[in-house]
N, C-alpha and C positions, 0 to 999 in steps of 0.2 A: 574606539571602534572605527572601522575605514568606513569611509563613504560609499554610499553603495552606487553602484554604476548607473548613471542614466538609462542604458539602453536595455537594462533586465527586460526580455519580450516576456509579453503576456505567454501563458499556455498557450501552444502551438498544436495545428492538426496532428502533429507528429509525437506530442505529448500525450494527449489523449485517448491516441489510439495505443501508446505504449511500441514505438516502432521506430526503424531509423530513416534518417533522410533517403539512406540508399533502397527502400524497402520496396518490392516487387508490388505488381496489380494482387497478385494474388496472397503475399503476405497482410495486405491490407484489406482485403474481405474476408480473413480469417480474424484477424484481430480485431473487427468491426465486429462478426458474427459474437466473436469470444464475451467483449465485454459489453453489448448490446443486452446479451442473454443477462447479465448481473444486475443489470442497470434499469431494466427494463419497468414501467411502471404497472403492470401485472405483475412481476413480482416483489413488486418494492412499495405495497399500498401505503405503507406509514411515514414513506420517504417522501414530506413534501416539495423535494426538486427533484423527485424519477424523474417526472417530464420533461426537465430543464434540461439533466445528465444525458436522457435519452434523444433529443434534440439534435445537441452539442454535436455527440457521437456521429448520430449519421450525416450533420451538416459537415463534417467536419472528412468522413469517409466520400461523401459527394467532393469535397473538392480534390481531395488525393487524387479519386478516379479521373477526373477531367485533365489531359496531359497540360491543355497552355495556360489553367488556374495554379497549375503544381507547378509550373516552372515559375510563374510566376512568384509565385509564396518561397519556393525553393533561393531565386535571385535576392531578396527582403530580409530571407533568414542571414543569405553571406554577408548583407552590408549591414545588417544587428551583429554579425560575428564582427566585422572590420572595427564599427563605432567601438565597440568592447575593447578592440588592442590598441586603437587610439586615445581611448580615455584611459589603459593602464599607463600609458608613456607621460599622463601629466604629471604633475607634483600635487604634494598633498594643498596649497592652495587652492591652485585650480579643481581640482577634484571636488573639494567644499564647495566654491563656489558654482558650478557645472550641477552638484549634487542639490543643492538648494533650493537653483532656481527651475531646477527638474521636479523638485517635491510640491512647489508651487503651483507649478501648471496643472500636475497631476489633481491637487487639493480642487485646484478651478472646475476642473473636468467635472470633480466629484460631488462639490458643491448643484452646478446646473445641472447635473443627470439625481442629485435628489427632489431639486423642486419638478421636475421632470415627474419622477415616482408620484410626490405627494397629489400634482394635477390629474395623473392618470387614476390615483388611487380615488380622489373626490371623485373624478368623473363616473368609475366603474360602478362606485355606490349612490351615485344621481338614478344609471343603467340598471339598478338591482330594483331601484324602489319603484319604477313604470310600470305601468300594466301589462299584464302579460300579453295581450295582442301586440304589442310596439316593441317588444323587449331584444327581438334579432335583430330589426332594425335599428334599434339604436346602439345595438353593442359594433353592428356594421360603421354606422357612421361615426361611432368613437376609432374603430380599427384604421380608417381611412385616415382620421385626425392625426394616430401618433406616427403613421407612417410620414404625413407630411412635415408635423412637426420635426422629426428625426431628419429630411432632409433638409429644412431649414437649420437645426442644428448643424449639420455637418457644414452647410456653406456659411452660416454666422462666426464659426471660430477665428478668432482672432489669429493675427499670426504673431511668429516668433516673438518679434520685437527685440532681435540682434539675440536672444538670449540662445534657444538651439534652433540652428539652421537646417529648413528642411532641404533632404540630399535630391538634387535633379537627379540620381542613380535610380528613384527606388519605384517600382511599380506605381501604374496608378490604381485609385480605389475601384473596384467591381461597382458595377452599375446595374441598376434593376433590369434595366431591357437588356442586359450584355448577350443575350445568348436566342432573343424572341426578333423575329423578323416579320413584317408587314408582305403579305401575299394580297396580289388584286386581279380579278379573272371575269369575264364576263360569263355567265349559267350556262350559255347556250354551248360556249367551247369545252366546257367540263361540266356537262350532265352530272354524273354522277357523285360531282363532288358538292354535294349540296347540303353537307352535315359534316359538323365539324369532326368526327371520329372517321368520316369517309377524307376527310381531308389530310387528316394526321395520318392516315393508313396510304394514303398518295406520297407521300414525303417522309416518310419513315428509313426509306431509303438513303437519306444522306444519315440518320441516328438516330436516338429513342425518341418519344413524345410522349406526354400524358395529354391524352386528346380530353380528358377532363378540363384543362386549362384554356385550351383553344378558346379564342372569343371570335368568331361570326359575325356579319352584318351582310343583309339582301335590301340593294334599293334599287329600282325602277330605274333606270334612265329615260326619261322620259323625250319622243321624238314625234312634234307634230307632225302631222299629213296634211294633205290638204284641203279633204273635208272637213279637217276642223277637228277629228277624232284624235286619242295620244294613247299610243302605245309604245311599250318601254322594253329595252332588253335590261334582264336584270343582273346588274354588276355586286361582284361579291368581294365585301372586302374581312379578312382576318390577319388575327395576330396569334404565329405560334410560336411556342416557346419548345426550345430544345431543352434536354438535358446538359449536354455540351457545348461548348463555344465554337468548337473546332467544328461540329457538325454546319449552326446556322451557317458559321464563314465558309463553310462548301455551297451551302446555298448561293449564299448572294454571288458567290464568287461564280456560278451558271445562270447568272440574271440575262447576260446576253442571249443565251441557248435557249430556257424557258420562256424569254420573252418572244422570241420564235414561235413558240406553240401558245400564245396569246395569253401567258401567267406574267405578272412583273412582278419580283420580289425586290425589296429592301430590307437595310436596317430598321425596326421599330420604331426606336430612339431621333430614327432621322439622318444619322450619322454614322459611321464605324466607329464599335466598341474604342475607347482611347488604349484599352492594354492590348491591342491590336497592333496600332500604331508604336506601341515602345515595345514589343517583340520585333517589330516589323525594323526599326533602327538599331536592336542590337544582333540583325543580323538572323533571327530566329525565324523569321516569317519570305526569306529571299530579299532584303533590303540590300541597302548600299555595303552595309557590314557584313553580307555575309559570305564565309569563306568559300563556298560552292564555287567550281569550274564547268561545271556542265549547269545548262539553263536546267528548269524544273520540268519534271514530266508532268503532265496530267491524266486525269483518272476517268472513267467513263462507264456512267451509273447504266443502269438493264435497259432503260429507254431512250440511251442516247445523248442522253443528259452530260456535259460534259465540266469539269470543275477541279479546281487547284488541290494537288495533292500533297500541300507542305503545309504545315514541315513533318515529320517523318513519324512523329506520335500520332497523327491524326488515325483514326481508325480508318478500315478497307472499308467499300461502299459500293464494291462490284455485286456481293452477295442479297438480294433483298427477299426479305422473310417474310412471311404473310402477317398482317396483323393479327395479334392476340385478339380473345372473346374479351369484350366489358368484365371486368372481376364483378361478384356478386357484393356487394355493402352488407357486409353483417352489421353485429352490434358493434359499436363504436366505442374506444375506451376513450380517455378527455384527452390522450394527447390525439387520436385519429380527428377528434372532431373537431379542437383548438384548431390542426392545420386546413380543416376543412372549411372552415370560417374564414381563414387567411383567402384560401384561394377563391372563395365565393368572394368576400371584399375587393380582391386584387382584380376580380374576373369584370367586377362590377364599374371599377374605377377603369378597364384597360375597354367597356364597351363606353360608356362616356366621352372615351377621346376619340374613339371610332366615330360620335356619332357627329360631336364638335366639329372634326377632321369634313366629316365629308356636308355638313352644314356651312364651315368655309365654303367650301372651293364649292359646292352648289349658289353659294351669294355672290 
């Protein structure tokens, strides 16, 4: 039997949805539609991974759409295509041995992601047998657990150990804040924006927002006088999350302009996204690499707002549409509620460092 190649990728966006690499916007919101409807857990009650299937799909149709997560996934596919014709050109020794020490890692992976399951599993039924007053709360604070766990998982991995070296070519990993930006404004210069749906309805302008997600914070600045009395202008600080990446980095990318009209935006994270910086060196983003002769133009939002128009997938941002009405909450099927517990956990964990953040810099 031949060896089977190191680099088999997992199922790919592009598997799932049943489409090719070269597939159009619109070819992949049909194929999303097509096999959402099959998969769907209303009608697949006896199917206990509809939810999982259904997930997959539209995580997986969210990143097609975002043009600099697809290019990126698209650059990862060609250097899984390249390892593939470098490992047909070994010999069958090498092969064996390549193939081996490939099964071993994988075994390692799969060893720590079940003790991983069985901890999850004990903790869910610690979660099941609490009283019912406590019972959101602690399924909250299990959800915040495995999320950190998982990123201590990702930085614990050992590396190679000469055995497969990882390629400086290849994307780096997506990151939880890659797309959510930190906005800070004092009340008095933006009345109106004093609710997080009035906020996300202000900045919709650069892309979409689920102003459900937004996290808020109003604290006093406090400024004595001289009789001794304190009064405070009240500074507001949020973190919102785009749909898109290409949208937030329009943002920040008008932080000079907007800091003009007394709003500062940043990165959430602290820093720019890293798969920022590796479009931006190969040339995608107007780096050193890239082949343009003429400088980049820029784009210039309804209010004057001004900001970086590359690279050329980015959507237009001239046009700005009124914000939709709040959708009503019907009933809830278990996968609407599962993600609604995510983002109540995530929402709860992203006001916490809001509140650390401005408890520093107050001390």
């Amino acid at each position: 039997m031949p060896p089977k190649t190191p680099e088999d990728p997992e199922q790919n966006p592009y598997d799932l949805l049943g489409i090719l690499q070269e597939a159009t916007e619109a070819e992949i919101r049909t194929a999303y539609r097509t096999r959402s409807l099959k998969v769907h857990p209303d009608r697949n009650r006896n199917d206990p991974n509809a939810a999982q299937k259904f997930h997959a799909l539209t995580t997986a149709s969210t990143l097609l759409l975002d043009p600099l997560r697809r290019l990126a996934l698209d650059a990862q596919l060609r250097l899984q295509a390249a390892k593939k014709q470098r490992f047909a050109s070994y010999d069958n020794k090498r092969k064996a041995m390549v193939s081996e020490l490939e099964q071993r890692e994988q075994e390692f992976k799969k060893a720590r992601m079940a003790k991983e399951q069985e901890r999850t599993a004990r903790e869910s039924e610690n979660v099941r047998i609490r009283e019912e007053g406590r019972r959101m709360r602690e399924q909250r604070e299990k959800e915040l657990e495995l999320q950190e766990f998982e990123r201590q998982y990702a930085r614990s991995q050992p590396e190679s150990n000469g055995t497969v070296e990882e390629d400086p070519l290849a994307p780096p990993p997506p990151g939880d804040l890659d797309t959510t930006i930190r906005v800070k404004y004092a009340l008095s210069s933006y009345p109106a924006l004093s609710t997080a749906f009035a906020l996300a309805a202000h900045l919709r302008r650069y892309g979409e927002i689920d102003e459900e997600t937004v996290v808020m914070s109003q604290k006093a600045k406090k400024a004595k006088k001289s009789k001794g009395s304190v009064d405070g202008e009240v500074i507001v600080t949020a973190l919102v999350p785009f749909n898109q990446l290409g949208a937030a980095f329009a943002v920040v990318s008008s932080a000079e302009s907007l800091k003009d009209r007394g709003m500062e935006v940043a990165w959430a994270g602290g820093s720019e996204p890293p798969i920022l910086g590796w479009l931006r060196e190969r040339g995608e983003l107007g780096g050193p690499a890239a082949k343009r002769a003429e400088p980049l133009p820029a784009k210039t939002a309804s209010d004057g707002t001004t900001f970086s128009s590359f690279p050329s997938s980015f959507p237009a941002f001239d046009d700005v549409l009124p914000p939709p009405p709040p959708a009503a909450k019907a009933g809830m099927d278990y996968e609407s509620l599962t993600l609604l517990r995510m983002r109540e956990a995530e929402r709860a964990r992203l006001e916490k460092e809001i509140l650390e953040a401005e408890a520093a810099e107050g001390g």
